[in-house]
C-alpha positions as CSV (number, residue, x, y, z in Angstrom):
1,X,-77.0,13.6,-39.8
2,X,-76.5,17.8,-40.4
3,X,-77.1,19.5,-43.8
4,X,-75.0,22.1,-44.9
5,X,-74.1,24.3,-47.9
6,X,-70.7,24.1,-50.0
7,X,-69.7,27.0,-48.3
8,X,-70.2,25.5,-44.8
9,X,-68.9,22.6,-45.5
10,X,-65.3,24.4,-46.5
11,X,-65.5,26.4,-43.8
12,X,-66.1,24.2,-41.2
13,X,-63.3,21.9,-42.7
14,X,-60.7,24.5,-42.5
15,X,-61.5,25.5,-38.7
16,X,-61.3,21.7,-38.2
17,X,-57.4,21.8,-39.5
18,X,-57.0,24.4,-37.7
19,X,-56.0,26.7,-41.0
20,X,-56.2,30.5,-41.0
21,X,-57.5,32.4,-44.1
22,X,-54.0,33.3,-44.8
23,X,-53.0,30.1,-44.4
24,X,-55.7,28.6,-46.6
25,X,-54.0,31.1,-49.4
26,X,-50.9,29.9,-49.5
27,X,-51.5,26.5,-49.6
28,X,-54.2,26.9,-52.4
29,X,-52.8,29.5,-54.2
30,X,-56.3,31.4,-54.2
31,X,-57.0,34.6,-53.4
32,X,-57.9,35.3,-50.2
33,X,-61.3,37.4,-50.8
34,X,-62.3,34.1,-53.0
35,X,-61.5,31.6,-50.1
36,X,-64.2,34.0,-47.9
37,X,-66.6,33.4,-51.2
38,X,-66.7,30.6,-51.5
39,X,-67.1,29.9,-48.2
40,X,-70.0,32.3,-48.0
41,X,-71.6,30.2,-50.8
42,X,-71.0,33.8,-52.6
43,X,-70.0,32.4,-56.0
44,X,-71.2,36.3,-57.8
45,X,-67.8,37.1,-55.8
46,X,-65.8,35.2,-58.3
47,X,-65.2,36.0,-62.3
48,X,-67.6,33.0,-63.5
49,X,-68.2,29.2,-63.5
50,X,-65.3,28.3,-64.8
51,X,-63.4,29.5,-61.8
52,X,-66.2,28.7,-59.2
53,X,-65.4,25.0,-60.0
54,X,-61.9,25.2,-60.4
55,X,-61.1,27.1,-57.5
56,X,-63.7,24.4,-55.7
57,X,-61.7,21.2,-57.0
58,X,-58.2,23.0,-55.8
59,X,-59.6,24.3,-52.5
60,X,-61.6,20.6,-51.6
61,X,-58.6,18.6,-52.4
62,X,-55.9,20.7,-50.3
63,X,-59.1,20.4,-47.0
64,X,-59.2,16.4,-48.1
65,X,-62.7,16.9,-49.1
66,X,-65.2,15.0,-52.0
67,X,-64.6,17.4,-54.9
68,X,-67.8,15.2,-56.8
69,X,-69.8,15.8,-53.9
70,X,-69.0,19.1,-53.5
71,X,-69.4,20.2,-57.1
72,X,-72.5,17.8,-57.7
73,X,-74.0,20.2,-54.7
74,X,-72.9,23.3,-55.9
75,X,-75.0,22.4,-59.2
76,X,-77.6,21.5,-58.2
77,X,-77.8,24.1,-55.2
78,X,-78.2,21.5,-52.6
79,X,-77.4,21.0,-49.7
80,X,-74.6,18.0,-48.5
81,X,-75.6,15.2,-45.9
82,X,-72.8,15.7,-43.2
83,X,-72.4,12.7,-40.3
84,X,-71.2,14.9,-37.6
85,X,-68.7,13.8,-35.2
86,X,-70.3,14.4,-31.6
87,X,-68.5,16.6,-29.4
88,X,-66.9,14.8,-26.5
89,X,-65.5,17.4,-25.0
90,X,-67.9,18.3,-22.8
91,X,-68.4,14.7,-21.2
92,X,-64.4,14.4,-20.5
93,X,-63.3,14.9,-17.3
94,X,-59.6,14.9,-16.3
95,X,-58.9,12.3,-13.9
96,X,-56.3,12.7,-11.5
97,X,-54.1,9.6,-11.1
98,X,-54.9,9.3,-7.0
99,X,-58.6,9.5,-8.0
100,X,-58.2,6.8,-10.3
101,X,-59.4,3.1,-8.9
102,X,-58.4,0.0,-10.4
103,X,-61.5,-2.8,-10.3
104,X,-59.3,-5.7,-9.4
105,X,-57.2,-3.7,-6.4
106,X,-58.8,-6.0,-3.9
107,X,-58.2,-8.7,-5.6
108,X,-54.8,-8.0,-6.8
109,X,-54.1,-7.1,-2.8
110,X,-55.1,-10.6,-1.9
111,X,-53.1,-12.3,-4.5
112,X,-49.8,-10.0,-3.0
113,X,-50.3,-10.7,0.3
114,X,-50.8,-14.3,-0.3
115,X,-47.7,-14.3,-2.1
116,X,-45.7,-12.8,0.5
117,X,-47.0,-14.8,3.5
118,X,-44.5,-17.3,3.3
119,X,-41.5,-15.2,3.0
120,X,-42.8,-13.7,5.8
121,X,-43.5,-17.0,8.0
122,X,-40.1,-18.6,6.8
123,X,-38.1,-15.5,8.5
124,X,-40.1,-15.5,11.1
125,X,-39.2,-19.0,12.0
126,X,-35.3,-18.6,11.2
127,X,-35.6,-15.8,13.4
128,X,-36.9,-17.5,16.3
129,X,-34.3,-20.4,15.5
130,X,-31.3,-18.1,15.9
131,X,-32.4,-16.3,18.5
132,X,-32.8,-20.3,20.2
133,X,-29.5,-21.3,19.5
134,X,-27.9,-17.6,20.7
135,X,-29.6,-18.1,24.3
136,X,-28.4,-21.9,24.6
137,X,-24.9,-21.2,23.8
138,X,-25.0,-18.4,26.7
139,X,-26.6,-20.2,29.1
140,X,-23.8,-23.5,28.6
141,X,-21.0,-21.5,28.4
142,X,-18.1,-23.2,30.7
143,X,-17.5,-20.8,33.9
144,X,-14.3,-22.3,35.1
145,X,-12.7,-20.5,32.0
146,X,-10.8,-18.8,35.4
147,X,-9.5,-21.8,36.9
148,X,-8.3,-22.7,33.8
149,X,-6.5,-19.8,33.1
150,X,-5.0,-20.4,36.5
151,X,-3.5,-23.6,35.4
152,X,-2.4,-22.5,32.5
153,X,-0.2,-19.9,34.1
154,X,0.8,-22.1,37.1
155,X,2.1,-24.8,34.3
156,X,4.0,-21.8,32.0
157,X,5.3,-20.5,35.5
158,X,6.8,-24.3,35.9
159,X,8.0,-25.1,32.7
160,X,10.0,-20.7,32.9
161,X,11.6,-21.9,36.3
162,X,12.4,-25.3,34.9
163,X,14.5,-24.0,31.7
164,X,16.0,-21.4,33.6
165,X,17.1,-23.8,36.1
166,X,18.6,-26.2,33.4
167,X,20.0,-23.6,31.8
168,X,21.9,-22.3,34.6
169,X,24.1,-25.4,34.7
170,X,24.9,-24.9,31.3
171,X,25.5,-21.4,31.6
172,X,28.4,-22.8,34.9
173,X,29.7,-24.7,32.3
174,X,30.1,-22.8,29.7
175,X,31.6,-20.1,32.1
176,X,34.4,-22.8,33.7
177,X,34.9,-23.9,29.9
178,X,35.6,-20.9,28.9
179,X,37.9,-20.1,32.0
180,X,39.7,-23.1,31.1
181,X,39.8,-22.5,28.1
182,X,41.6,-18.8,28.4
183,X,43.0,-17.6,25.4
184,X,47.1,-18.2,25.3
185,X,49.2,-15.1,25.3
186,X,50.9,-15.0,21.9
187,X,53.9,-15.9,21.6
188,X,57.4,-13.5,21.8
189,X,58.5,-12.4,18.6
190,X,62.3,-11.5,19.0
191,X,64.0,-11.0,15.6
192,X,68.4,-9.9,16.1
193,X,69.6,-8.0,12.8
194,X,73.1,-6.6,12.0
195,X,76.7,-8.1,11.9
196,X,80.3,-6.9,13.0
197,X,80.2,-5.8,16.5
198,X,76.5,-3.6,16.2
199,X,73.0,-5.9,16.4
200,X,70.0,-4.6,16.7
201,X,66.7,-6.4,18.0
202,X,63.1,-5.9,17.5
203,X,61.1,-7.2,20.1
204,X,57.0,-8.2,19.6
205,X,54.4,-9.9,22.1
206,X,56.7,-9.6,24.6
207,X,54.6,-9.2,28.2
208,X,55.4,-5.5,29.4
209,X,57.6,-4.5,30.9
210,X,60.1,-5.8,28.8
211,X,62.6,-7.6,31.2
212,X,66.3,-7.9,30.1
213,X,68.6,-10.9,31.8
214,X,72.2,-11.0,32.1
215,X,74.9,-13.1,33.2
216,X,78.4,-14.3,32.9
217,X,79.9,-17.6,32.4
218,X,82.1,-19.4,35.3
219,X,85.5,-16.5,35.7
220,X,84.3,-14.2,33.6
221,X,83.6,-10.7,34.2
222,X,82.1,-8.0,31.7
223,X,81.2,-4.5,31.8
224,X,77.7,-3.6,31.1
225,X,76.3,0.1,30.1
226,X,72.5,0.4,29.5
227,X,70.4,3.2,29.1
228,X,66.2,3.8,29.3
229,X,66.7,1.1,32.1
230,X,65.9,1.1,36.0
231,X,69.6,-0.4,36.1
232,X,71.1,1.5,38.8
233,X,73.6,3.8,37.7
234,X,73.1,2.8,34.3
235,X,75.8,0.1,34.2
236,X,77.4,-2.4,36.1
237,X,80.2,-4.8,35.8
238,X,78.5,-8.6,35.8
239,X,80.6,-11.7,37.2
240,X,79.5,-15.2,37.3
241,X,78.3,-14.2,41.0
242,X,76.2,-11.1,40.6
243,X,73.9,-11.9,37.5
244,X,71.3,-9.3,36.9
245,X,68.1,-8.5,35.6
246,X,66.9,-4.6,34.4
247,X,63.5,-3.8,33.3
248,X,63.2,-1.5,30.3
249,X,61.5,2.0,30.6
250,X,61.6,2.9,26.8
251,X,60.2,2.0,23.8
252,X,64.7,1.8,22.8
253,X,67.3,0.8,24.6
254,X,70.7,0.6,24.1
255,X,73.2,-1.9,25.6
256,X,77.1,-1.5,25.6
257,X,78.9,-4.7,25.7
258,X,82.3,-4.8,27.3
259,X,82.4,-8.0,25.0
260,X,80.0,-10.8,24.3
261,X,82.4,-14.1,25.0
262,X,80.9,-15.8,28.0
263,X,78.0,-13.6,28.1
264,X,73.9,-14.7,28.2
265,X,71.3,-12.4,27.7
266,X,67.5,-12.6,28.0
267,X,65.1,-10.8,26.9
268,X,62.1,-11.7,28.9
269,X,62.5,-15.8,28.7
270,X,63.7,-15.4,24.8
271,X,67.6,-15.8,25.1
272,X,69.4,-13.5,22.3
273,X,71.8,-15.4,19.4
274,X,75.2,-13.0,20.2
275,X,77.3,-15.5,18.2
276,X,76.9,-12.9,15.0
277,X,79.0,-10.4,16.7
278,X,82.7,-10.2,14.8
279,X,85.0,-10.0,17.4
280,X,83.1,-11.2,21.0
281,X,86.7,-10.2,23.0
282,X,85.9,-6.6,22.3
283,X,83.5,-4.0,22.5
284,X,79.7,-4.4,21.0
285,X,76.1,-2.8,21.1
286,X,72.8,-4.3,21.0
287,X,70.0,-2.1,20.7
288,X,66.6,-2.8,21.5
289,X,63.6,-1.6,20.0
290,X,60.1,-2.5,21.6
291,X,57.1,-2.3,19.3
């Protein structure tokens, strides 16, 4: 317990908020030079009583001070009881975190590594049952993996030479099928046109070369003129004796008729419809266009 003056008492309230002189003025609206009076316990400073307490009561209750105390002091002109707050400031001492030790870290130690020690047993012992089961595995593995990759290919060898050998027959068969079963030449298309004593006929699938036959009835004898035709001398004069057969060296041929009556004519083994032709006693043309 400290005894102080009014003045004092002010003073050491404003240091304690931390409030300059000028500060102190603006907050209380009092003149700077009676702030430092009062705080002085100078009170001739100010204009009289009357201000000394008023400028007291508005100065004590902007520092949160006793204005009773204060005034009942300034009265009487004694001096106020103070509990002072003791200055720990000097005793405290910064303490760095790493300096810092914690009563119950043994303890609390303990109590971690007992907490742990199963976890840690556990995998220890999964460990050791993995590492167990790896090694039996290796050590029981098969080692006639080889010979049974032998038989595997010897039996895929046998059953490769045993289709190929069944299919070969097939393959005989299906050749000789197909040889006997050669694709027919199609047939001759022979179509004869015209009328009076002029025909004309257009020949199609006929085998090349074309092959024209001719030859005469019993006592009958006709003149024959062909052209594009290995017939020698490009005509000849047919009798039921000396038939004949010309092979065509053009895509047209033309073939004068001394006349048609008792007269056959082939072309390849298609024999040619001559009964169109007006008058068969007399002259007549067939032409022949291959296509």
């Amino acid at each position: 317990m400290a005894q102080k003056t009014v003045g004092q008492v002010l003073r050491d309230q404003r240091a304690k908020l931390d409030m300059t002189l000028n500060a102190a003025q603006d907050l209380t609206q009092i003149q700077k030079m009676y702030i430092v009076a009062l705080e002085r316990d100078d009170y001739d400073a100010l204009p009289g009583d009357f201000y000394v307490k008023a400028y007291l009561k508005q100065y004590a209750e902007r520092l949160d001070l006793d204005y009773d105390q204060l005034v009942t002091a300034y009265e009487k002109n004694e001096p106020i009881d103070v509990q002072e707050t003791p200055d720990l400031t000097e005793d405290y001492r910064f303490v760095k975190p790493s300096e810092r030790v914690d009563e119950n870290e043994d303890e609390l130690d303990g109590k971690k590594w007992r907490y742990y020690l199963p976890i840690v047993l556990l995998g220890t012992v999964a460990a050791l049952i993995i590492i167990s089961i790896s090694a039996a595995v290796i050590l029981n593995k098969p080692k006639n993996s080889g010979i049974a990759e032998h038989l595997y290919s010897v039996s895929t060898s046998s059953k490769s030479k045993a289709s190929a050998s069944s299919t070969e027959p097939s393959a005989s068969s299906s050749s000789a099928t197909s040889e006997s079963k050669a694709p027919e030449p199609p047939k001759a298309d022979i179509t004869v046109a015209g009328n009076g004593q002029a025909l004309v006929a257009t020949v199609k699938n006929v085998p090349s070369p074309v092959k024209v036959s001719l030859s005469t009835a019993a006592g009958v004898a006709v003149w024959i003129g062909m052209t594009n035709s290995d017939l020698a001398g490009g005509q000849i004069t047919l009798t039921d004796a000396t038939p004949t057969t010309a092979t065509l060296t053009g895509n047209q041929t033309v073939l004068t008729l001394g006349k048609t009556a008792g007269l056959t004519l082939k072309i390849g083994d298609t024999p040619i419809d001559l009964s169109s032709i007006a008058a068969p006693e007399s002259p007549a043309t067939l032409t022949i266009n291959v296509e």
